[in-house]
TIRO-620253 format. One record per residue (C-alpha): x, y, z. Coordinates in steps of 0.05 Angstrom, whole numbers. Example, Ala and Ser with C-alpha at 12.3 -4.5 7.8 and 13.67 -1.06 7.14 Angstrom:
2
246_-90_156
273_-21_143
//
This chain:
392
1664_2062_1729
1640_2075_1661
1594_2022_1665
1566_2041_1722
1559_2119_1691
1523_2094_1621
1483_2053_1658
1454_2101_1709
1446_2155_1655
1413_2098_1607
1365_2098_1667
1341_2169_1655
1383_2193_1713
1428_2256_1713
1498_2249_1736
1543_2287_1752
1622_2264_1765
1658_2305_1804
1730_2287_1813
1796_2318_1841
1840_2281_1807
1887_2319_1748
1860_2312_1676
1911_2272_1636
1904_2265_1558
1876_2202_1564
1815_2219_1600
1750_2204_1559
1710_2267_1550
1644_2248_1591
1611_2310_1568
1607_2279_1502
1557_2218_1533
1517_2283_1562
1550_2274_1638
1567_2342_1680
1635_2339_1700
1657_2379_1760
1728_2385_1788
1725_2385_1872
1785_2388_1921
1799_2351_1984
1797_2380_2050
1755_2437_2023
1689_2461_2046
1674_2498_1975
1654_2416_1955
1593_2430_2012
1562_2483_1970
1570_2449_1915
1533_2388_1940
1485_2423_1976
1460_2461_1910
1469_2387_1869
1417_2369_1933
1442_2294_1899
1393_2228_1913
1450_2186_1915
1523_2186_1914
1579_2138_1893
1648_2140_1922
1704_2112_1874
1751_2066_1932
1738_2085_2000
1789_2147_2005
1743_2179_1973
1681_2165_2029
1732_2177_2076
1741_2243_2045
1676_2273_2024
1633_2223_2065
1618_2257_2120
1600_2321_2080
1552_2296_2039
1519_2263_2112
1520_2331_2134
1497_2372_2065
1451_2317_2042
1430_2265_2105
1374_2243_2052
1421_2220_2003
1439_2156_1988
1513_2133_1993
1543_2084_1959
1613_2053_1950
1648_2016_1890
1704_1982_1926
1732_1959_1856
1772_1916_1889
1790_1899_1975
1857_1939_1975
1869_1904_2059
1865_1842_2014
1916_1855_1966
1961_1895_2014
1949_1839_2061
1976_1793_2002
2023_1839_1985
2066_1838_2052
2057_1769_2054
2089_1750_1993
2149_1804_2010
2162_1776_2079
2162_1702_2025
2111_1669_2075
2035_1643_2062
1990_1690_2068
1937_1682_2134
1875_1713_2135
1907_1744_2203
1937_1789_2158
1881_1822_2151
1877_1852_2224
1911_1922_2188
1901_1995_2196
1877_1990_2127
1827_1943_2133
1796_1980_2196
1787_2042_2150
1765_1998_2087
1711_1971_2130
1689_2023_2169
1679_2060_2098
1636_2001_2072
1596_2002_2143
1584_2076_2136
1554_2068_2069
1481_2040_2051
1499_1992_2000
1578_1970_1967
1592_1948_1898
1632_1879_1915
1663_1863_1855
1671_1775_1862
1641_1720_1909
1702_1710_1936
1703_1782_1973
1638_1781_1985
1645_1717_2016
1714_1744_2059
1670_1809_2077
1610_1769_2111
1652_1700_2133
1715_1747_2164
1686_1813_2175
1617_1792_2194
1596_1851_2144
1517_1840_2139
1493_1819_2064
1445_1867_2066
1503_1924_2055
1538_1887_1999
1524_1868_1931
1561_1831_1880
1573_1872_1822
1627_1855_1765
1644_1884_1701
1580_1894_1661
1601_1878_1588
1549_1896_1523
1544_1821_1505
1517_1852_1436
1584_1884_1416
1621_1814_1434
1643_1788_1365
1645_1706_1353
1699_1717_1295
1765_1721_1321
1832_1703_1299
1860_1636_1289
1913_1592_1320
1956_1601_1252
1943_1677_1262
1968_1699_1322
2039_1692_1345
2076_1709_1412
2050_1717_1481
2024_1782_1514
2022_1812_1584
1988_1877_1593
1964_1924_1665
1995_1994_1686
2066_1990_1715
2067_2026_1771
2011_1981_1797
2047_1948_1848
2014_1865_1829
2027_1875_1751
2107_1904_1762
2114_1843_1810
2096_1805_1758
2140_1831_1712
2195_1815_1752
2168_1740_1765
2162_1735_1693
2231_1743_1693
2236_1683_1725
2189_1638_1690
2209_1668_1613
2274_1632_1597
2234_1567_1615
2197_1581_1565
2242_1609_1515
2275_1550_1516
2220_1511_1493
2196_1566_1439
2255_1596_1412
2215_1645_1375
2167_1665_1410
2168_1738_1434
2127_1764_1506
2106_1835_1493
2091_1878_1561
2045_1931_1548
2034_1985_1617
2015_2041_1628
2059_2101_1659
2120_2051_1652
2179_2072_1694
2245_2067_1675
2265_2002_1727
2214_1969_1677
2248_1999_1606
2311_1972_1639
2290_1901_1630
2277_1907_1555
2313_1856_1519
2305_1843_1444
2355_1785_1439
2313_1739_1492
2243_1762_1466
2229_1800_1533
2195_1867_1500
2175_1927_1544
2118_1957_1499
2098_2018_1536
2034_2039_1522
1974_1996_1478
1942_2053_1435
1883_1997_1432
1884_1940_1473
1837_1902_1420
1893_1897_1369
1947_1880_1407
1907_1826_1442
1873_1793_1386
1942_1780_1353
1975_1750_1415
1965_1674_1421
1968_1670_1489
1955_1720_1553
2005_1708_1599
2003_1747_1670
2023_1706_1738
2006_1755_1783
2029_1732_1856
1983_1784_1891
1926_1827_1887
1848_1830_1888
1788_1836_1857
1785_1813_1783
1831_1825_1732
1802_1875_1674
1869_1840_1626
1835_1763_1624
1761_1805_1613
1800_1832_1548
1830_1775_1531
1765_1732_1533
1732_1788_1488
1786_1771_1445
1785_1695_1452
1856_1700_1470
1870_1638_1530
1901_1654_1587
1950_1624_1629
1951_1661_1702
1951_1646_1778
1900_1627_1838
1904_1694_1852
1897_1716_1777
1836_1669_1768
1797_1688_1835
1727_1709_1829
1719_1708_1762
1690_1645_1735
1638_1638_1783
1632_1563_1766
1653_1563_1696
1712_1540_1674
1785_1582_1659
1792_1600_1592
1868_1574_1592
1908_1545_1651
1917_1565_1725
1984_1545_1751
2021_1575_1813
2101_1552_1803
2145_1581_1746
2152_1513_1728
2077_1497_1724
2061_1564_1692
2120_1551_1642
2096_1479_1619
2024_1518_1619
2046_1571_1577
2085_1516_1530
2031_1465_1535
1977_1522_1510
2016_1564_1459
2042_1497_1416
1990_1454_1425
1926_1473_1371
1881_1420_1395
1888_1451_1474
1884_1518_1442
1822_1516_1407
1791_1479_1466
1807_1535_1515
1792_1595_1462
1723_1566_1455
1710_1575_1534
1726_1656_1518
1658_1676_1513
1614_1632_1552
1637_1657_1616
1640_1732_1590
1557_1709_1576
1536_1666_1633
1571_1713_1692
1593_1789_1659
1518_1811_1622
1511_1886_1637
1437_1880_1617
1430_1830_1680
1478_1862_1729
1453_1923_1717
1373_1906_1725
1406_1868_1792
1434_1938_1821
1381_1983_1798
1331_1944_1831
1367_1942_1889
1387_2016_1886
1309_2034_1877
1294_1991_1934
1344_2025_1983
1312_2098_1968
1240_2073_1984
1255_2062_2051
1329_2085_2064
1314_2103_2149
1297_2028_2153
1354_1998_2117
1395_2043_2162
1367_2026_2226
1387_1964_2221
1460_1987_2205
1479_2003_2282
1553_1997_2275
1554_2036_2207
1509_2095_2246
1557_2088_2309
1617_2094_2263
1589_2158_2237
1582_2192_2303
1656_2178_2325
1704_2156_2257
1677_2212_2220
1676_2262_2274
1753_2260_2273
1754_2253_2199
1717_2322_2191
1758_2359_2241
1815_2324_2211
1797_2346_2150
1785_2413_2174
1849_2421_2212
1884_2413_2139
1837_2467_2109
1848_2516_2148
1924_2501_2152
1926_2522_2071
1892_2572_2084
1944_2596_2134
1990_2574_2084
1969_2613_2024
1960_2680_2071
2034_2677_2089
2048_2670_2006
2010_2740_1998
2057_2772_2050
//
């Protein structure tokens, strides 16, 4: 999301983000890169004012609860104004995966059939173009949801290949392995708990090696599982996810579920740390390059992995040197971002033409949004009721 701010205000454009989500202390202070920041509630007509003075040229929804949400306002404030969706990642996929793996079966692209994805991909109909983050979804969007390409684009993380730096810390410099992704995300506390499974395999190999778990909002089911005596150390928090990763000698994160691509193995390659990970971890992001580290999918494969990778110097130099490579062949913001502006510039030329060819997004607007604004304004004037019978 930052990427995508800096590089529409780069472009001379003036954004505005307007959120309602709670400030925490680790929000970065976008008024400081010269971006309006505006706090909006849900079910809440004040937001159509507010976008109807804005009078934006396009908007960007952040996952699709938030088109679902403010969507069909802004049709009805702004119909001029182009709407756009950053998926960040296919959350039918990942729940899809997700029940899967807890009813311990293979996962079938039937799976898919859910409530969730219905809304998911109505939302990406309803919108003129969505930010697809790897092939792989964009491939499952066109091949299984017969999504046209016209409405998609393939847009990663845009790293500043200029700030990448080629000196990085040796073999002989870096000890211990490192797993790192907020806890209360569902895939990285599952993999936690597989860790749990694979770690003593690898223990006993490497006596002294330590795994250090870094997350985010950690709970206390996940402080539980500290143990100092078997090198299994709940970290909380990374003040700076550089430091702790350019000291680890290996990433290690076997996630079992989950979507998209994985923000952890773009840190670690900025670090030249290798990785050892999962299908799943690895999907859409080498686009034809190859993994910085190992892919394995058993404990015993990604134990041997792990092992094979954090003793071996010769193997570890070899995959630390594929790091950046991939980072510069598939993640340059300069390129990406010429790719979406272009496209973005194209869709405003001649937005009633794109959309006329969009039938099932325009016939999803007429009925899926129709009970999403009454919906919507059911709840609104329920708090309202609400908040009278407070007064009394």
């Amino acid at each position: 999301m930052m990427s995508l701010i800096r590089l529409f205000a780069k472009n001379q454009w003036q954004v505005t983000f307007a959120t309602p989500a709670q400030s925490t202390n680790y929000n970065h202070d976008l008024t400081t890169e010269g971006i309006e920041v505006q706090t909006i509630s849900i079910n809440d007509s004040t937001f159509d004012s507010f976008v109807s003075q804005l009078n934006p040229t396009a908007v960007l929804y952040d996952r699709f609860m938030m088109e679902e949400q403010f969507g069909w306002r802004v049709a009805e404030a702004v119909p001029t104004a182009l709407q756009i969706l950053d998926t960040e990642d296919l959350q039918c996929l990942r729940n899809a995966r997700h029940n899967a793996l807890k009813e311990d079966r293979e996962f079938s692209f039937n799976d898919l059939n859910s409530e969730l994805a219905r809304r998911e991909i109505a939302s990406i109909y309803r919108c003129d173009l969505s930010l697809i983050i790897s092939d792989f979804e964009i491939e499952l969007l066109q091949n299984h949801f017969s999504l046209d390409p016209q409405l998609l684009i393939r847009i990663p993380f845009m790293l500043d290949l200029g700030k990448l730096k080629e000196d990085a810390l040796a073999y002989s410099e870096r000890n211990h392995f490192i797993t790192i992704g907020n806890l209360r995300h569902a895939p990285n506390w599952d993999s936690v708990l597989y860790l749990q499974k694979i770690w003593p395999l690898i223990r006993h190999h490497l006596p002294q090696a330590e795994l250090h778990i870094y997350g985010a909002y950690t709970p206390p089911k996940a402080t539980a599982l500290n143990s100092p005596s078997n090198g299994f150390l709940i970290k909380d928090r990374a003040d700076d996810v550089d430091q702790v990763m350019k000291h680890a000698r290996v990433c290690l994160s076997p996630l079992r579920f989950g979507a998209g691509i994985k923000g952890k193995f773009i840190d670690a390659m900025r670090m030249k740390t290798p990785i050892v990970t999962t299908d799943i971890g690895a999907e859409g992001m080498t686009f034809g390059q190859p993994w910085p580290g190992f892919v394995a999918n058993s404990p015993e494969e990604i134990a041997n992995s792990a092992i094979d990778l954090y003793q071996n110097q010769a193997t570890w130099e070899a995959k630390q040197k594929l790091c950046h490579p991939l980072l510069i062949e598939s993640y340059d913001a300069a390129k990406i971002g010429k790719t979406l502006l272009e496209r973005v510039e194209s869709l405003l030329t001649d937005i009633d033409a794109h959309r006329s060819k969009n039938f099932i997004g325009g016939m999803l607007k007429h009925h899926s949004m129709r009970s999403t604004k009454f919906m919507s304004k059911w709840i609104e004037e329920k708090n309202r009721q609400s908040a009278r019978d407070i007064a009394k």
